[in-house]
C-alpha positions in Angstrom: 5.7 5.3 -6.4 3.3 2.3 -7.7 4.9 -1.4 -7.5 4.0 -4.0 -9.9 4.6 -7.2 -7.7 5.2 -10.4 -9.5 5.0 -14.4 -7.9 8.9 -13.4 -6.7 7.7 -10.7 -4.7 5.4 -12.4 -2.4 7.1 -12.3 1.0 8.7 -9.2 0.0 8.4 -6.0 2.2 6.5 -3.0 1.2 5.8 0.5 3.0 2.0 1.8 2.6 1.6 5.5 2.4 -1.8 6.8 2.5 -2.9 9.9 2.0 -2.1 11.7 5.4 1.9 12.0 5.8 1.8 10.2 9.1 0.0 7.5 7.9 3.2 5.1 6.8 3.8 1.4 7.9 6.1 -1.3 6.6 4.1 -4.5 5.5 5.3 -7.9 3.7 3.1 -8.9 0.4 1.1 -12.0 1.1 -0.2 -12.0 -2.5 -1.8 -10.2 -5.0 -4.4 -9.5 -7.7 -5.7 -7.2 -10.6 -7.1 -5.3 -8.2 -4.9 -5.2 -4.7 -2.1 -6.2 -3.4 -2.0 -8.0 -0.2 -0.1 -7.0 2.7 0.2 -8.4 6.3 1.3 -5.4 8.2 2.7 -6.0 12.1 1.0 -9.0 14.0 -2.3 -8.9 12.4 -4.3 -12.5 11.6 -4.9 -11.1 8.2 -3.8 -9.2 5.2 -5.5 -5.5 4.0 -6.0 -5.2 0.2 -4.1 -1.9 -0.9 -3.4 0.0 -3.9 -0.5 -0.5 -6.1 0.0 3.1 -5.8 -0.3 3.7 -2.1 2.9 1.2 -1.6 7.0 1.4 -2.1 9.5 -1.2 -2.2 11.4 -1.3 1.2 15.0 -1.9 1.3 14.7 -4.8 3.6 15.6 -8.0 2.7 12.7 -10.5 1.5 11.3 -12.4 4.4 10.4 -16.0 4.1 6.6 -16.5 4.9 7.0 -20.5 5.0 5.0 -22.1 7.6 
């Protein structure tokens, strides 16, 4: 399934799924461009750029990311 994340969606939780079936892991969308969309997975310092179509909604609520 490809998203198409607007301003709303930033803080909003994704799952990646690349191209091996074990290779699935819940993220939050730090922001986004033409290109990627931004996602902060776990406790990492910084976001990976991924493909639209390598990422899901979650059911999860949307997290606030205010600091």
């Amino acid at each position: 399934m490809m998203i198409e994340p607007t301003a709303a969606d930033i803080g909003r939780q994704v799952i990646y799924q690349g191209g091996h079936p074990d290779d699935r892991e819940e993220g939050v969308i730090t922001s986004f461009n033409a290109a990627c969309v931004f996602v902060r997975f776990g406790r990492k310092a910084h976001s990976e750029c991924c493909g639209r179509a390598d990422l899901s909604w979650s059911h999860a609520p949307p997290l606030d990311t205010r600091v």
